[in-house]
C-alpha positions as CSV (number, residue, x, y, z in Angstrom):
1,X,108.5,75.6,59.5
2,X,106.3,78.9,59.2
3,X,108.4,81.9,60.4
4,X,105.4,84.9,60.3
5,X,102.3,82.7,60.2
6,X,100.4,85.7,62.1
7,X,97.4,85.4,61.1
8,X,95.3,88.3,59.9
9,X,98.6,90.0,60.2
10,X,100.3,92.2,56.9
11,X,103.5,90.1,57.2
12,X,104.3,88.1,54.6
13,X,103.9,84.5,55.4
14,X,107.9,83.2,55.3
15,X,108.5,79.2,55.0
16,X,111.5,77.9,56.2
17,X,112.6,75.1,54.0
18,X,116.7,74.8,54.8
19,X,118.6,75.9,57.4
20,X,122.1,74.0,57.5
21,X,125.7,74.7,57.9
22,X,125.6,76.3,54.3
23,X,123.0,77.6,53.2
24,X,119.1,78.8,54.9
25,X,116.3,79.2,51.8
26,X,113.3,80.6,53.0
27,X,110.2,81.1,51.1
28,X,107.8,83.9,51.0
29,X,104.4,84.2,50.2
30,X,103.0,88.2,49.9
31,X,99.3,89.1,50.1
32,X,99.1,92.4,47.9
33,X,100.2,94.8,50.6
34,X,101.8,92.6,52.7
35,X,105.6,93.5,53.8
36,X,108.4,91.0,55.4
37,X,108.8,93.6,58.3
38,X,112.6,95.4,58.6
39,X,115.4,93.0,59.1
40,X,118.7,93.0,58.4
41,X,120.7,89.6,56.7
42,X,123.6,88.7,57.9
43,X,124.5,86.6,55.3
44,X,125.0,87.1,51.1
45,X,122.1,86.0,49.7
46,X,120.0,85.4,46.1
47,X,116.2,86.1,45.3
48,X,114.8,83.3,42.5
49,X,110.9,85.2,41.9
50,X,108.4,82.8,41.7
51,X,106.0,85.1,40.1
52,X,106.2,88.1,38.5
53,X,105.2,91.0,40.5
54,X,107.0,94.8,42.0
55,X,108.9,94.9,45.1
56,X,108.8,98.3,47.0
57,X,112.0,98.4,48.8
58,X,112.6,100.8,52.1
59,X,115.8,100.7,53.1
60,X,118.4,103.9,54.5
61,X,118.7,105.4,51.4
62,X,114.7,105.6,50.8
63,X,111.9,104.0,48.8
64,X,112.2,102.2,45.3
65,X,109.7,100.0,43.1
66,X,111.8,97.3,41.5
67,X,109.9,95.0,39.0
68,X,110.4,91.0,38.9
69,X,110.0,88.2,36.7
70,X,109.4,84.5,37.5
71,X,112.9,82.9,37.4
72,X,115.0,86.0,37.1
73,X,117.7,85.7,40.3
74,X,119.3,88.4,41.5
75,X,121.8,88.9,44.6
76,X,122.4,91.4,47.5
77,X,125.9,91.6,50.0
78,X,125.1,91.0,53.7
79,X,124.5,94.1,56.2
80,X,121.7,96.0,54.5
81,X,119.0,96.8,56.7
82,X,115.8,96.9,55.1
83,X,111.7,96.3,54.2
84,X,110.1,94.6,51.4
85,X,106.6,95.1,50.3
86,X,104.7,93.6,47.5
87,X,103.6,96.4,45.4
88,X,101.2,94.8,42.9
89,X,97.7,93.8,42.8
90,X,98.3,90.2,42.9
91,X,100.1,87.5,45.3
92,X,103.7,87.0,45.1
93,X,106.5,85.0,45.9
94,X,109.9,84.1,45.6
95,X,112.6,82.0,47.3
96,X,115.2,83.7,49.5
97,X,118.9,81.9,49.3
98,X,121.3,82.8,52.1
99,X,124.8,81.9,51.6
100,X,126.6,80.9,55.0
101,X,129.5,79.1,53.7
């Protein structure tokens, strides 16, 4: 299921892949430039990068460029509202793990 399939659009393009009683993983696919549009998640969750590429993050406390590698995880808690924008030249992607259980 294609969450932001707006075509022509500078969302990234987010794949639903599970959503279950434990867990919802989501994949996202970012044109250079392309942003996942503020949001806020309600649940824990990991990042697995696909590729490796630079996040700029906009959240409350301002702006950040964060660099990632292909298959280096990282987790965030649940409550912080917040953009994400691919930074680099290139495509990139990763997989988005939220932990409802």
């Amino acid at each position: 299921m294609c969450i932001n399939c707006e075509g022509g659009s500078n969302l990234a393009v987010a794949t639903q892949q599970v959503d279950d009683e434990r867990v919802r993983i989501t994949r996202y696919d970012f044109a250079p430039g392309s942003e996942t549009g503020w949001h806020r998640h309600e649940f824990p969750y990991a990042v697995v990068p696909l590729v490796d590429g630079v996040l700029r993050l906009v959240d409350a406390e301002g702006e950040r460029l964060t660099p990632l590698s292909a298959g280096v995880s990282y987790s965030r808690p649940a409550g912080v509202e917040h953009n994400v924008f691919n930074a680099g030249a290139g495509r990139m992607a990763f997989i988005e793990i939220e932990m409802k259980a």
